[in-house]
C-alpha atoms as a printed R data frame, in Angstrom:
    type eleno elety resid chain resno       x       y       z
1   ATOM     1    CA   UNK     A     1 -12.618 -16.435  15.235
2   ATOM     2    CA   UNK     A     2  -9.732 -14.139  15.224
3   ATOM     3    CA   UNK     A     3 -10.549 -12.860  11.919
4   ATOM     4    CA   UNK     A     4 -14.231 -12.238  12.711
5   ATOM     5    CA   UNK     A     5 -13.090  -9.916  15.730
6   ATOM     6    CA   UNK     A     6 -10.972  -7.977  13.426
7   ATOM     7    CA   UNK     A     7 -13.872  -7.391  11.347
8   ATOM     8    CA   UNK     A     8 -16.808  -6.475  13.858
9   ATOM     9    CA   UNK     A     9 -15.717  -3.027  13.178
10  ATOM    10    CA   UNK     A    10 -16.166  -3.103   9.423
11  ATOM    11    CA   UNK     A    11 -20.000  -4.726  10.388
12  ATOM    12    CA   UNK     A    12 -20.278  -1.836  12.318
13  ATOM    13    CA   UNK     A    13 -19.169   1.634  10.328
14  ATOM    14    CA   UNK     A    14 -20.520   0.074   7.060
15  ATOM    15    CA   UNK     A    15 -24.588   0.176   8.469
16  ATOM    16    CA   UNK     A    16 -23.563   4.068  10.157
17  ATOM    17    CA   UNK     A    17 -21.973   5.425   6.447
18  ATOM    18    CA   UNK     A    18 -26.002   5.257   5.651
19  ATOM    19    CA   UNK     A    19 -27.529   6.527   8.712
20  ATOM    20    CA   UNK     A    20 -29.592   9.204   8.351
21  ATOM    21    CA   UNK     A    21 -28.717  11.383  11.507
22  ATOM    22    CA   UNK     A    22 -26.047  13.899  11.895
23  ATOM    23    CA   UNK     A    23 -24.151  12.067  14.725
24  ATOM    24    CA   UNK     A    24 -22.751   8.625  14.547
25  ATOM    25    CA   UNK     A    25 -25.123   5.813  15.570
26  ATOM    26    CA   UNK     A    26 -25.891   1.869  15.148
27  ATOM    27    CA   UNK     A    27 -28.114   0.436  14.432
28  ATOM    28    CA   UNK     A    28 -29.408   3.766  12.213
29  ATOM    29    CA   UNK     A    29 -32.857   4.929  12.698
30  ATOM    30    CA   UNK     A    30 -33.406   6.014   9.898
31  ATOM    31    CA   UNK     A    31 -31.622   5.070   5.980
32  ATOM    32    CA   UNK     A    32 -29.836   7.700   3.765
33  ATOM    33    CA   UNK     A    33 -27.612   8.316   1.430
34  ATOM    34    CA   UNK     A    34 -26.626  11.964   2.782
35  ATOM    35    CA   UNK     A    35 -23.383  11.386   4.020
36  ATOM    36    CA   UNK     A    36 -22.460   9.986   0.706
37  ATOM    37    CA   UNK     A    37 -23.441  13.079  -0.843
38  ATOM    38    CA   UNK     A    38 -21.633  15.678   1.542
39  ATOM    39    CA   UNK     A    39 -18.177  13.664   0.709
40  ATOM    40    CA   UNK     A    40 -18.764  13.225  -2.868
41  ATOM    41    CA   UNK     A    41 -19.836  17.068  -2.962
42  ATOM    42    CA   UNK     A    42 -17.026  18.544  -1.100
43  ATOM    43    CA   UNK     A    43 -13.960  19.951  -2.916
44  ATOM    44    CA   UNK     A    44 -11.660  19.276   0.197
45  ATOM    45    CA   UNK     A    45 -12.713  15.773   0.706
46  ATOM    46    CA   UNK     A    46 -12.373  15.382  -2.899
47  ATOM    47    CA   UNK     A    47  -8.951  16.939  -3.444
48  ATOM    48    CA   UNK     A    48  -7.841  14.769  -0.354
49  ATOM    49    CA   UNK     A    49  -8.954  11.609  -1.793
50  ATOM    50    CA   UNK     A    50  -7.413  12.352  -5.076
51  ATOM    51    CA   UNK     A    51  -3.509  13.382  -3.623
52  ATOM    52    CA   UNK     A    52  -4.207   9.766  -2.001
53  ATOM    53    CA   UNK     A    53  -4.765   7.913  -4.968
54  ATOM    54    CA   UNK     A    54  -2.221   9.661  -6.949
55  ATOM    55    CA   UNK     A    55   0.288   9.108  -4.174
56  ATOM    56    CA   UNK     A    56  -0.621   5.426  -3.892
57  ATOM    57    CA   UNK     A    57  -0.314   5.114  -7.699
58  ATOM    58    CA   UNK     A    58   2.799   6.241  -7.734
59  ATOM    59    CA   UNK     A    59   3.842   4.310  -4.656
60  ATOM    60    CA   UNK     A    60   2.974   1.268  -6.683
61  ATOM    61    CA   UNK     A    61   4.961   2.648  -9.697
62  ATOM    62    CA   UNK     A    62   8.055   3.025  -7.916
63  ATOM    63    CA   UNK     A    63   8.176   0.601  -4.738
64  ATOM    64    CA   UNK     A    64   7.245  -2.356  -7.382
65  ATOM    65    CA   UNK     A    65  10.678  -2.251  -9.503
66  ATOM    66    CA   UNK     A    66  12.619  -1.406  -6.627
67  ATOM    67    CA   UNK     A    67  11.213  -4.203  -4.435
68  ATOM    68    CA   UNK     A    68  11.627  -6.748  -7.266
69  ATOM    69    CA   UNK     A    69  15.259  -5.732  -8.326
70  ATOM    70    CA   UNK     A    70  15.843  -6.092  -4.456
71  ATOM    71    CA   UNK     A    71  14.128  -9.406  -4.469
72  ATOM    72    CA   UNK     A    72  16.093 -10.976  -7.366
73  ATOM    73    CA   UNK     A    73  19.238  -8.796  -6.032
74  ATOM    74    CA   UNK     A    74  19.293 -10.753  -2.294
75  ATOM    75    CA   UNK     A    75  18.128 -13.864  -3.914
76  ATOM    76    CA   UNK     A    76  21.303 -14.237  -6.245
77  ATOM    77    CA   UNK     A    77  23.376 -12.359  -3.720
78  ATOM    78    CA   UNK     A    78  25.931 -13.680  -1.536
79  ATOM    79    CA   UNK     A    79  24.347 -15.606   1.753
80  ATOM    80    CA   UNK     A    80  26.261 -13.091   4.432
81  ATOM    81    CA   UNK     A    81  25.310  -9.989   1.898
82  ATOM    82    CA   UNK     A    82  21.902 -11.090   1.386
83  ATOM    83    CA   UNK     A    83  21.076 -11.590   5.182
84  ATOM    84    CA   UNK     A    84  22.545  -7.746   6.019
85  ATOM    85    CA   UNK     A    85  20.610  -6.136   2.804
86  ATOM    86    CA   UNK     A    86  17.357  -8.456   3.533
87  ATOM    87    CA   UNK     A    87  17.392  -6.908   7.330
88  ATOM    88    CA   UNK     A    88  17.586  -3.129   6.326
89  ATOM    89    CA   UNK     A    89  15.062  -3.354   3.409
90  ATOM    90    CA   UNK     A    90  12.422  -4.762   5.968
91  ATOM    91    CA   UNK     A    91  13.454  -2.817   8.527
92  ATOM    92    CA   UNK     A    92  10.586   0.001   7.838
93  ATOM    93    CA   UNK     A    93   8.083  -3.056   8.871
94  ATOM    94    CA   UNK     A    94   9.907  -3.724  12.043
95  ATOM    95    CA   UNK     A    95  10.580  -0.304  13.624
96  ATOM    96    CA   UNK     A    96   7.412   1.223  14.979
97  ATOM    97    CA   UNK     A    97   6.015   3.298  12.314
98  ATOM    98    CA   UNK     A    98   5.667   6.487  14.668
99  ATOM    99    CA   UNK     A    99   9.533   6.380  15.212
100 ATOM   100    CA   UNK     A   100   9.727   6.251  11.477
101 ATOM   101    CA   UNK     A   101   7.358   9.073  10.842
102 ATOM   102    CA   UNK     A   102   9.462  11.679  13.025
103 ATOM   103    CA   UNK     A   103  12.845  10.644  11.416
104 ATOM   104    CA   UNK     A   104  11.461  11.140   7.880
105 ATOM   105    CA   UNK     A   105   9.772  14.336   9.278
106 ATOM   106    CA   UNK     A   106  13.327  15.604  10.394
107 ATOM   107    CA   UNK     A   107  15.096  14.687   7.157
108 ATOM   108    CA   UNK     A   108  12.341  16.385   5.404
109 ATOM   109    CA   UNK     A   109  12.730  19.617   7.239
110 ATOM   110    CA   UNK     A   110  16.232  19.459   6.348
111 ATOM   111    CA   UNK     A   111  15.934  18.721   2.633
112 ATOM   112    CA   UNK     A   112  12.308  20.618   2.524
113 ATOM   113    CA   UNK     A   113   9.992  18.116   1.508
114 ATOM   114    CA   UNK     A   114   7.957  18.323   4.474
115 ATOM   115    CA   UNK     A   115   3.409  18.607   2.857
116 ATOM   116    CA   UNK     A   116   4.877  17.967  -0.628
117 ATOM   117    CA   UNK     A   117   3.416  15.196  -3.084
118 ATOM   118    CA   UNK     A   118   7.035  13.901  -3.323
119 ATOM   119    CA   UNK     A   119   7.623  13.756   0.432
120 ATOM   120    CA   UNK     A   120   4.396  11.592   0.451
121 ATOM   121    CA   UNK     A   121   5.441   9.245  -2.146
122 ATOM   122    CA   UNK     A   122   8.744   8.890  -1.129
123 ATOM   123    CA   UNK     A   123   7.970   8.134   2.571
124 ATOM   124    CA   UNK     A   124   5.295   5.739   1.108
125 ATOM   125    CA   UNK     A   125   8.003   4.053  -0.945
126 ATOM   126    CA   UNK     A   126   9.904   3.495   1.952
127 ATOM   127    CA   UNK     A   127   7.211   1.547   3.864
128 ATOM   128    CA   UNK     A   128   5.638  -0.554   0.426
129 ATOM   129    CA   UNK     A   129   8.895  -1.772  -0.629
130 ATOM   130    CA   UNK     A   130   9.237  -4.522   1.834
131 ATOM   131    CA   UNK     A   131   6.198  -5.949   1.006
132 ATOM   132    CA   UNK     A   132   7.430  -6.432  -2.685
133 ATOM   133    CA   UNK     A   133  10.487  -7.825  -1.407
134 ATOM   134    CA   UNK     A   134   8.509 -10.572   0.201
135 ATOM   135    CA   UNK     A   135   6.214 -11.496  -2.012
136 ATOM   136    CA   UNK     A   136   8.974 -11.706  -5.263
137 ATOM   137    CA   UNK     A   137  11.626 -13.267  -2.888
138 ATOM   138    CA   UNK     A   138   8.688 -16.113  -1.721
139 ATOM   139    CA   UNK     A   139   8.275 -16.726  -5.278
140 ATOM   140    CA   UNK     A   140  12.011 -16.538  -6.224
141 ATOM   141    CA   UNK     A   141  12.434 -19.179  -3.953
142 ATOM   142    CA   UNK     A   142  10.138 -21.629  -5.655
143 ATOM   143    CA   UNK     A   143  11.557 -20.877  -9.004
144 ATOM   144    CA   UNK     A   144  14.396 -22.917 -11.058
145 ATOM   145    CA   UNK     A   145  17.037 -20.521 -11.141
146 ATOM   146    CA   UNK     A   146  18.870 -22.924 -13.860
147 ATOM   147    CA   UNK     A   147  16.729 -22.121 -16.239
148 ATOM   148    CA   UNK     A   148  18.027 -17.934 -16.524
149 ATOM   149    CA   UNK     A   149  21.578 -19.951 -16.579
150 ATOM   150    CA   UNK     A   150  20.569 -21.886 -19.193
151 ATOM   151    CA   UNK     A   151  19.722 -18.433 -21.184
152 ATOM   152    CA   UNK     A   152  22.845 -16.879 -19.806
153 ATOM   153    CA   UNK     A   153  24.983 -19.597 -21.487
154 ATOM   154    CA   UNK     A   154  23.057 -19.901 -24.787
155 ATOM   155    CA   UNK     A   155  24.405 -15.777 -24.883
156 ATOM   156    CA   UNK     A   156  21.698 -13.938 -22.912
157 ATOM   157    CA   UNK     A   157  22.948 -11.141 -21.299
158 ATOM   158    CA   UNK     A   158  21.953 -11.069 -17.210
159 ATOM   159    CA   UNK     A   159  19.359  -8.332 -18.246
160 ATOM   160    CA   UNK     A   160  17.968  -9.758 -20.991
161 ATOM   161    CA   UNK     A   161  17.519 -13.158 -19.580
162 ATOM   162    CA   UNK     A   162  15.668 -11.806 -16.044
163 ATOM   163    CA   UNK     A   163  13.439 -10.384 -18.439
164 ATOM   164    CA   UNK     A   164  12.676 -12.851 -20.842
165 ATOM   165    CA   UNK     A   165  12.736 -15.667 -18.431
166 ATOM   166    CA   UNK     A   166  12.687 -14.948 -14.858
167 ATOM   167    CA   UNK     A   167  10.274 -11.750 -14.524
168 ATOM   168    CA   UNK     A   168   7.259 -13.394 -16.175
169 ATOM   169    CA   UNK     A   169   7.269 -16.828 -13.693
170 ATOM   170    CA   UNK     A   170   7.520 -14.670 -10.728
171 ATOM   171    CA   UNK     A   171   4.731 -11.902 -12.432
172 ATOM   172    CA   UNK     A   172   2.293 -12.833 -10.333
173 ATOM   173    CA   UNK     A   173   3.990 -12.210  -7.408
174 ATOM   174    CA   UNK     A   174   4.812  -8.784  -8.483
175 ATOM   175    CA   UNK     A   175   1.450  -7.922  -9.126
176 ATOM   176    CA   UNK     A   176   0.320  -9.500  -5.815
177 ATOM   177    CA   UNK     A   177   3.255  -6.817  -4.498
178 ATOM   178    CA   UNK     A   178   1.722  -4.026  -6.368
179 ATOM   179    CA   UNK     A   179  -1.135  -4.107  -4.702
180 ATOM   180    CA   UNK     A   180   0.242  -4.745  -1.694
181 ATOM   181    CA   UNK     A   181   2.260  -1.208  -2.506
182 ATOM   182    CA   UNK     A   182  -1.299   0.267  -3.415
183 ATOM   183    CA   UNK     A   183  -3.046  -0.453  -0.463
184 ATOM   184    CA   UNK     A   184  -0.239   0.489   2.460
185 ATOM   185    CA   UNK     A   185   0.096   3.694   0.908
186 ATOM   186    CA   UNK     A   186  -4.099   4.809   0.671
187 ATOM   187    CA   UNK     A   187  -4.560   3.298   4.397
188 ATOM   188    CA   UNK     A   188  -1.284   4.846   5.309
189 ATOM   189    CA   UNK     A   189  -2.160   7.625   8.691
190 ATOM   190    CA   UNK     A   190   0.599   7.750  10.996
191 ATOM   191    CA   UNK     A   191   3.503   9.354   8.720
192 ATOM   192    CA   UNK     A   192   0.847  11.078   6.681
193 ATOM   193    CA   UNK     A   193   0.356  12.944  10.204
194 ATOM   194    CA   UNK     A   194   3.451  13.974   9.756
195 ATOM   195    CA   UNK     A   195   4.516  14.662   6.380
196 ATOM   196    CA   UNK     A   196   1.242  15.831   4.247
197 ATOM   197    CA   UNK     A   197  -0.533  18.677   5.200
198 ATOM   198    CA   UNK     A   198  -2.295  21.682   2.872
199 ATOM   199    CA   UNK     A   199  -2.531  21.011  -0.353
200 ATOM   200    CA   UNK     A   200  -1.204  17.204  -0.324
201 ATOM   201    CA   UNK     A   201  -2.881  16.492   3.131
202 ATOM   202    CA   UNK     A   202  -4.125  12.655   2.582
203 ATOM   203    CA   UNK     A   203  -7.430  11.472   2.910
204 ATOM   204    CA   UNK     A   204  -6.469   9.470   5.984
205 ATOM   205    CA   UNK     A   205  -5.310  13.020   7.587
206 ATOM   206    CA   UNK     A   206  -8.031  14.668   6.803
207 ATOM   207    CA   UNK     A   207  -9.976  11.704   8.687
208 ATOM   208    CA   UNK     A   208  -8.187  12.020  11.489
209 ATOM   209    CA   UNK     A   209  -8.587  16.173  11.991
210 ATOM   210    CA   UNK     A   210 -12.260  15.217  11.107
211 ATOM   211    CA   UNK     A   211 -12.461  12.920  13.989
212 ATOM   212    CA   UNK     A   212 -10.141  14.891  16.430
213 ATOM   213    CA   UNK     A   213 -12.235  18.137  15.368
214 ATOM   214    CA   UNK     A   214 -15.537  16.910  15.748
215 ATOM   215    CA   UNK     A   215 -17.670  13.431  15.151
216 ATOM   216    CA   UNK     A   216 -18.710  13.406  11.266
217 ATOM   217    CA   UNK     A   217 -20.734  10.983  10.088
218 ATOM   218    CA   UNK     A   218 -19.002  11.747   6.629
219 ATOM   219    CA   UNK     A   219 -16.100   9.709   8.181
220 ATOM   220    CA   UNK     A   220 -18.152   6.382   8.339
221 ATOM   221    CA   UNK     A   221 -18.935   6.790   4.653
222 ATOM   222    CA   UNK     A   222 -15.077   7.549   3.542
223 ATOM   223    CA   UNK     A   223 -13.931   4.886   5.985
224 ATOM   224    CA   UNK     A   224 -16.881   2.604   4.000
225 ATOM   225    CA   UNK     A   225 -15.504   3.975   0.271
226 ATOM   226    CA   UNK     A   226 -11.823   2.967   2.033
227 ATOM   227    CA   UNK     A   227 -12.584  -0.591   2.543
228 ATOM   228    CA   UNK     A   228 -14.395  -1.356  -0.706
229 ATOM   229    CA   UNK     A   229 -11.047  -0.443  -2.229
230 ATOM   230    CA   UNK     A   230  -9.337  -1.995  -0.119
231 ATOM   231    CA   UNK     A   231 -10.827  -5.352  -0.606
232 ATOM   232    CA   UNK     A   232 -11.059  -5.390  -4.124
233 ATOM   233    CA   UNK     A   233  -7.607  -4.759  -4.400
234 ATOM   234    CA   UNK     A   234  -7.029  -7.163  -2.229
235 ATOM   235    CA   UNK     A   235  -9.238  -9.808  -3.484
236 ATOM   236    CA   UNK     A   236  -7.033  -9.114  -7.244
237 ATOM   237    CA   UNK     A   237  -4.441  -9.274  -5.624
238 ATOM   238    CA   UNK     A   238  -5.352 -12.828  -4.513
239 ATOM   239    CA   UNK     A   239  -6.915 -14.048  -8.194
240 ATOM   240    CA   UNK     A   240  -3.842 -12.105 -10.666
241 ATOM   241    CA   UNK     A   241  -1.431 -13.760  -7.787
242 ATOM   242    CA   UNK     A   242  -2.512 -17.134  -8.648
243 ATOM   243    CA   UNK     A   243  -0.075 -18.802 -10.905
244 ATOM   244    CA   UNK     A   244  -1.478 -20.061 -14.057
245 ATOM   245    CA   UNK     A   245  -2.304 -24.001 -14.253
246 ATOM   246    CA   UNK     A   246  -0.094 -25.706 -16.193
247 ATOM   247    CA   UNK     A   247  -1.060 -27.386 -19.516
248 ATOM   248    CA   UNK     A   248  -1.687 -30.878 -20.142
């Protein structure tokens, strides 16, 4: 029941993104594809939606490694160590992201990074590690560390044998994190408000001047674009997480 509450507002904006009328209504009167058009045809929505998904690509690129060397890191660490480091990397998820937003937006103006691509990704980074973390330290937890020992002592270096052995039992995991990555950073908003703007203003600021400017119906069909992505990744996410069945 919960989870069909959380989505009545999905059943709604999906019908309005093909309304045919220039304000936002539901049920629509009438069917069109004309909203669909005026985003795909306009540069700014365009350029938007493409500092997004370069931004959330290289979220992923980045925030994955980090947040499975952190992982593997607190999950061979020492118990006191490993409780201090696990509380600061998922502190980002903890603290209210607004408070967040204006002490990156301070740093920035210091180091000058405020409406820069790197800013954006780097911020990002900051709030998609943690959900690496969890995902490769749930799986780390399931998995036989005394079989990278058992490399280690056949002459394995610590490197070699995390790659060889541990990394691809707890692959799934990492992909399930990628995506994870991918996703917080497109549907990102609130430090986006703070730290993209111009050029490298995200699609999810540029929604929110849209909405605070005037009521688009163009909105309903980005929000509708959004979501599609959003559960396809996440619906990967779910099948590439799935460990492998074992053979017979």
């Amino acid at each position: 029941m919960v989870l069909v509450f959380l989505m009545l507002p999905t059943l709604v904006v999906l019908p309005m993104s093909f309304s045919d009328s220039q304000y936002l209504e539901f049920p629509p009167q009438a069917w069109s594809l004309r909203w669909y058009r005026a985003y795909f045809g306009s540069e700014a929505w365009m350029d938007a939606t493409r500092t997004s998904l370069v931004a959330a690509v290289l979220v992923t690129v980045v925030a994955t490694p980090i947040g499975t060397l952190a992982a593997y890191g607190m999950h061979c660490g020492a118990t006191r160590l490993r409780d201090w480091v696990q509380f600061l990397v998922l502190l980002p998820i903890v603290v209210p992201t607004v408070l967040v937003a204006v002490g990156i937006f301070h740093l920035y103006a210091i180091l000058d990074l405020n409406y820069t691509l790197a800013g954006v990704v780097l911020a990002h980074v900051a709030l998609a590690v943690p959900f690496v973390v969890i995902t490769v330290l749930a799986s780390l937890r399931n998995y036989d560390m005394a079989q990278e020992m058992a490399a280690r002592s056949m002459g394995a270096s610590r490197a070699r044998a995390f790659l060889t052995i541990t990394l691809p039992q707890v692959r799934f995991s990492m992909l399930t994190g990628a995506f994870l990555a991918f996703i917080t950073s497109l549907d990102e908003v609130v430090v986006a408000m703070f730290v993209s703007g111009g050029e490298n203003a995200t699609i999810t600021r540029r929604m929110f001047n849209s909405l605070r400017d005037q009521i688009d119906p163009t909105i309903a069909a980005i929000s509708t674009c959004l979501i599609v992505v959003s559960v396809l990744a996440l619906a990967a996410a779910q099948f590439l997480g799935r460990p492998a069945k074992e053979s017979a």
